[in-house]
PAROKOL-902547 format. One record per residue: x, y, z of N, C-alpha, C in turn; chain; residue in three letters. Coordinates in nm, 4 decimals, padded with zeros to 6 digits, m for minus. Example, Ala and Ser with C-alpha at 12.3 -4.5 7.8 and 13.67 -1.06 7.14 Angstrom:
BEGIN
> n.east,n.north,n.up,ca.east,ca.north,ca.up,c.east,c.north,c.up,pafi,roti
> 01.3190,m00.5690,00.7800,01.2300,m00.4500,00.7800,01.3200,m00.3300,00.7800,A,Ala
> 01.2850,m00.2250,00.7080,01.3670,m00.1060,00.7140,01.2900,00.0030,00.7870,A,Ser
This chain:
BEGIN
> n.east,n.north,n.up,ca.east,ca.north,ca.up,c.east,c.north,c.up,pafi,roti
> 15.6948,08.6976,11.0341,15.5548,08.6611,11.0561,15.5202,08.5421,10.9681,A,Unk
> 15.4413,08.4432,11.0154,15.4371,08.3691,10.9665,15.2672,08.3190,10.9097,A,Unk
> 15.2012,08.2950,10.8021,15.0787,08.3114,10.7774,15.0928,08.1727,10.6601,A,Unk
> 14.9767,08.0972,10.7242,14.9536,07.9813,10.6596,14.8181,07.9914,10.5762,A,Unk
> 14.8197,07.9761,10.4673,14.7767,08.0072,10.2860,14.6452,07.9099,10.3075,A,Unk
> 14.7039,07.7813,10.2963,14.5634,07.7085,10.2777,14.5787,07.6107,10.3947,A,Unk
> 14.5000,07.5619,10.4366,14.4403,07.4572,10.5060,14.3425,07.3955,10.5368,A,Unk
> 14.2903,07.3995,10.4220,14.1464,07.3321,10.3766,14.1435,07.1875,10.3479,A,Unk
> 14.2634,07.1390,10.2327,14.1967,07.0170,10.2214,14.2998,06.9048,10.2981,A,Unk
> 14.2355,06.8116,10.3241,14.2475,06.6722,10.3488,14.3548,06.6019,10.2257,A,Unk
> 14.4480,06.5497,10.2009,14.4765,06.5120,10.0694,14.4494,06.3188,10.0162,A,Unk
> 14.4051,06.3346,09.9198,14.3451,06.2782,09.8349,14.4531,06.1563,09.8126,A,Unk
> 14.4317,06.0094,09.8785,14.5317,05.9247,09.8241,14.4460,05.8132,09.7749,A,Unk
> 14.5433,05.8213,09.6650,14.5183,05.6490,09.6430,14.6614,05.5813,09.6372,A,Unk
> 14.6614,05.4500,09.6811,14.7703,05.4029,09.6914,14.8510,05.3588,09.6039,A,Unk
> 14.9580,05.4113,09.6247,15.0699,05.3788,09.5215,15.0843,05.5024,09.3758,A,Unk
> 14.9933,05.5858,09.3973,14.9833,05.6803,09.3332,15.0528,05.8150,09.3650,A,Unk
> 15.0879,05.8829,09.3341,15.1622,06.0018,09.3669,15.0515,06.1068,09.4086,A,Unk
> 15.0015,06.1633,09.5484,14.9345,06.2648,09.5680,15.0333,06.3745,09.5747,A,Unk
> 14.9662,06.4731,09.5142,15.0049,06.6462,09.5238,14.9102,06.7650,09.5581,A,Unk
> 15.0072,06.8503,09.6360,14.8819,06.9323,09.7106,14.9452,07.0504,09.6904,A,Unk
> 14.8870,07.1462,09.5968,14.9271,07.3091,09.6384,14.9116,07.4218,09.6755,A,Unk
> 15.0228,07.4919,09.7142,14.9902,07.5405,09.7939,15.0250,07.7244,09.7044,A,Unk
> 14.9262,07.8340,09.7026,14.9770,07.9547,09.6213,14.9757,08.0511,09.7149,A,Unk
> 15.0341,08.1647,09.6787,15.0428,08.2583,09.7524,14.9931,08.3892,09.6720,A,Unk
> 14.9945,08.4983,09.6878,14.9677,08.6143,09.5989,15.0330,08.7745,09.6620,A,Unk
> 15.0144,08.7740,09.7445,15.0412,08.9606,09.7874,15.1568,08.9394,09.8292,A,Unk
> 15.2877,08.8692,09.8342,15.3679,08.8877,09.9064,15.5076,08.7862,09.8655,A,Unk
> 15.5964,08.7958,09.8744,15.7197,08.7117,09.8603,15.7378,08.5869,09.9876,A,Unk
> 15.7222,08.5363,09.9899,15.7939,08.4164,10.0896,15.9321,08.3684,10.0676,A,Unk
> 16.0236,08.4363,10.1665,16.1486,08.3626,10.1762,16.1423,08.2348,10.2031,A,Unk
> 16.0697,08.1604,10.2169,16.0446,07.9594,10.2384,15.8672,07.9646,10.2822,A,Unk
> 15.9204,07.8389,10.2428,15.7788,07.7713,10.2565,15.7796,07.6105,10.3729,A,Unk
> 15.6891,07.6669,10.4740,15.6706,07.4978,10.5257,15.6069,07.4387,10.5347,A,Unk
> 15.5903,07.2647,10.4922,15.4725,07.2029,10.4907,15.4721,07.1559,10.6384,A,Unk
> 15.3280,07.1328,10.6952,15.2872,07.0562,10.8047,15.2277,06.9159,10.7845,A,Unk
> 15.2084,06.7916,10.8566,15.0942,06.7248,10.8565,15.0005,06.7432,10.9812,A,Unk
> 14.8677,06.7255,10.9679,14.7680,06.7472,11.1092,14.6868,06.6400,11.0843,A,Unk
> 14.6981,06.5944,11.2132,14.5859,06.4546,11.1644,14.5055,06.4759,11.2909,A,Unk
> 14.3887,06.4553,11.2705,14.2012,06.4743,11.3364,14.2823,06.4870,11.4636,A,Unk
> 14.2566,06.6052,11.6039,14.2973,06.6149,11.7077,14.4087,06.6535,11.7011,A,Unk
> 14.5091,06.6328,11.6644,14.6461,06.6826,11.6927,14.6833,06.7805,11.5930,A,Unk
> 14.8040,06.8557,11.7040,14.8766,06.9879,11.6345,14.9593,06.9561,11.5179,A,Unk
> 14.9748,07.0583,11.4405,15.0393,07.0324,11.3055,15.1775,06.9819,11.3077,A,Unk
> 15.2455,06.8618,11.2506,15.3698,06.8347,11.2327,15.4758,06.8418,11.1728,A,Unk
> 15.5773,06.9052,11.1596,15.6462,06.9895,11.0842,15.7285,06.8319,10.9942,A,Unk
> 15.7073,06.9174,10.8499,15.7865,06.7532,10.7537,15.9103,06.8532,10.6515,A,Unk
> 15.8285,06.9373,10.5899,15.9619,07.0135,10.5489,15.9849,07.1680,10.5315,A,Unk
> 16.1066,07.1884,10.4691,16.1019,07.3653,10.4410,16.1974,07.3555,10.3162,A,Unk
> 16.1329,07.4827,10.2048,16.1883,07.4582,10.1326,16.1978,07.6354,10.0745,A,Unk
> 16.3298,07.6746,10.0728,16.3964,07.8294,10.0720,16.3326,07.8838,09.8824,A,Unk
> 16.3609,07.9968,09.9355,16.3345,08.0354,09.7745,16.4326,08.0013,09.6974,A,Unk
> 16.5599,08.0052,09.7162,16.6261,07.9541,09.5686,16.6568,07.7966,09.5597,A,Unk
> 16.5470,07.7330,09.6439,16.5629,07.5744,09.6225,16.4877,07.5522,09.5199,A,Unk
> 16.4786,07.4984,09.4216,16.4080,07.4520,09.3322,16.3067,07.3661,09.3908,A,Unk
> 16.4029,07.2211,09.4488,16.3114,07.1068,09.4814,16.3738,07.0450,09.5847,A,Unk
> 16.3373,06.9729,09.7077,16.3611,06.9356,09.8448,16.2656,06.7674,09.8598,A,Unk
> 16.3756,06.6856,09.8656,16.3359,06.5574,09.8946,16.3258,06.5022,10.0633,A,Unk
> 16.2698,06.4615,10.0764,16.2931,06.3767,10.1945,16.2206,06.2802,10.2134,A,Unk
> 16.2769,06.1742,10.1978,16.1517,05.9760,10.2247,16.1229,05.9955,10.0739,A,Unk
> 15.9790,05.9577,10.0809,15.8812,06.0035,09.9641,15.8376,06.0714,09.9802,A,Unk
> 15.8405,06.2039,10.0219,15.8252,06.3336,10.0150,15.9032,06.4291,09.9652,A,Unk
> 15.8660,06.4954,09.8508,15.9091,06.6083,09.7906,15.8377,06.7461,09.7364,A,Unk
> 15.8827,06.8454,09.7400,15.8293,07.0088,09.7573,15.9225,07.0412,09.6745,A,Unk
> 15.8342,07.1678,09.5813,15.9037,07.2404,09.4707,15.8396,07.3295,09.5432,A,Unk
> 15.9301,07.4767,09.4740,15.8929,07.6234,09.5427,15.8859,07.6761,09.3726,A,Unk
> 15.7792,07.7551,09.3165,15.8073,07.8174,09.2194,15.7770,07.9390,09.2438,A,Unk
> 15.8970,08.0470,09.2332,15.8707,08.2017,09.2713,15.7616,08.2379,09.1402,A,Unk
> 15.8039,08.2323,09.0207,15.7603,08.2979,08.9247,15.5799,08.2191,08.9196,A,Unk
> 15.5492,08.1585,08.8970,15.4152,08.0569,08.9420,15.3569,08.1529,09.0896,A,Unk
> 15.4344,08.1530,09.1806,15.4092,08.1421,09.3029,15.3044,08.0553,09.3626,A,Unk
> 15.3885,07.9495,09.3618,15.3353,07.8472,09.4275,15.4501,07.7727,09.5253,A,Unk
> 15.4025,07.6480,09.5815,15.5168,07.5438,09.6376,15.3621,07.4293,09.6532,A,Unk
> 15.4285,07.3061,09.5555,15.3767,07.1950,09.5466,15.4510,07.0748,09.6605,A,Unk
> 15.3291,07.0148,09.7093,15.3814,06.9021,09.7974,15.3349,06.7921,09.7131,A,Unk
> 15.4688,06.7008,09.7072,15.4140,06.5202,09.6681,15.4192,06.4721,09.7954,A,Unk
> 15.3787,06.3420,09.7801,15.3870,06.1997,09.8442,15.4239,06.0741,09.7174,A,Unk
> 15.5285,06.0681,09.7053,15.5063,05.9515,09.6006,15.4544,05.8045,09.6779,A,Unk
> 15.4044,05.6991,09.5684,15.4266,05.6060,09.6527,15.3316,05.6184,09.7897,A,Unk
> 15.2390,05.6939,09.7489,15.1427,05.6999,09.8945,15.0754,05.5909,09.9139,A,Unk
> 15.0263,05.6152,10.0711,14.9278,05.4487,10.1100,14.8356,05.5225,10.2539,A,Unk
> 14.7532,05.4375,10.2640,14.6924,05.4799,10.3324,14.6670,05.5722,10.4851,A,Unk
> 14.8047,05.5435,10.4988,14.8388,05.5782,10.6666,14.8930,05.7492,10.6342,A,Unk
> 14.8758,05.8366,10.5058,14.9085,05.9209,10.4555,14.7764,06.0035,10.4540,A,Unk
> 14.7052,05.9665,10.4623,14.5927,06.0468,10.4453,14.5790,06.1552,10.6298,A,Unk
> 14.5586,06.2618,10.5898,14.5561,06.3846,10.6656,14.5495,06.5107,10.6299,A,Unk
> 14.6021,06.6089,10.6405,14.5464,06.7524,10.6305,14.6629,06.8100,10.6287,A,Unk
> 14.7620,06.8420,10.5219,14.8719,06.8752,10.5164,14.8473,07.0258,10.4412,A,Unk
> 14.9774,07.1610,10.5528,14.9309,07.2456,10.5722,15.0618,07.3255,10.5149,A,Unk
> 15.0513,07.4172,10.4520,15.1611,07.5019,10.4368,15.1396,07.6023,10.4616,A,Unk
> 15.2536,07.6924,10.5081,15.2758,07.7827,10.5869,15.3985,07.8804,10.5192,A,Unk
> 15.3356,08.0259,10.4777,15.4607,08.1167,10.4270,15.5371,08.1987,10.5462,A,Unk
> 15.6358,08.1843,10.5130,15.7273,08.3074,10.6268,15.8119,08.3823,10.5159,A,Unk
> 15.7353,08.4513,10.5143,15.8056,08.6621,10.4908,15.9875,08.6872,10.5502,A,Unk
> 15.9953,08.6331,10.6304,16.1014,08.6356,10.7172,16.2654,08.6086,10.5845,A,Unk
């Protein structure tokens, strides 16, 4: 089952700055975590997944840490710019 935590905010860029967005969990273990992007009108777009015993998961300028003990999983953008701005969504699976 799959149950997505937050999807409230919009994330916050300024350019050339590193935005981070997190994401926590509480009642439950997540075997991974996935981030989405959704931009105004359209369905969410899948960018990454990142397992519980991954520490940290790169891809482009995008990178996700998973911390069990925290319970959290943080999304960057390094290096962000404007065409980045949207509504990026994470999503726990129990699974």
């Amino acid at each position: 089952s799959q149950k997505i935590e937050q999807n409230s905010e919009a994330l916050n860029i300024q350019e050339g700055k590193t935005a981070t967005l997190t994401c926590n969990y509480t009642n439950y273990s997540p075997a991974y975590l996935q981030w989405y992007r959704q931009d105004p009108g359209r369905g969410p777009v899948f960018l990454l997944l990142i397992r519980e015993n991954e520490k940290e998961k790169r891809k482009e300028r995008l990178k996700v840490t998973f911390d069990t003990t925290l319970k959290q999983g943080v999304f960057h953008i390094t290096a962000s710019q404007p065409a980045d701005s949207a509504t990026y969504l994470c999503a726990l699976d129990t699974q």
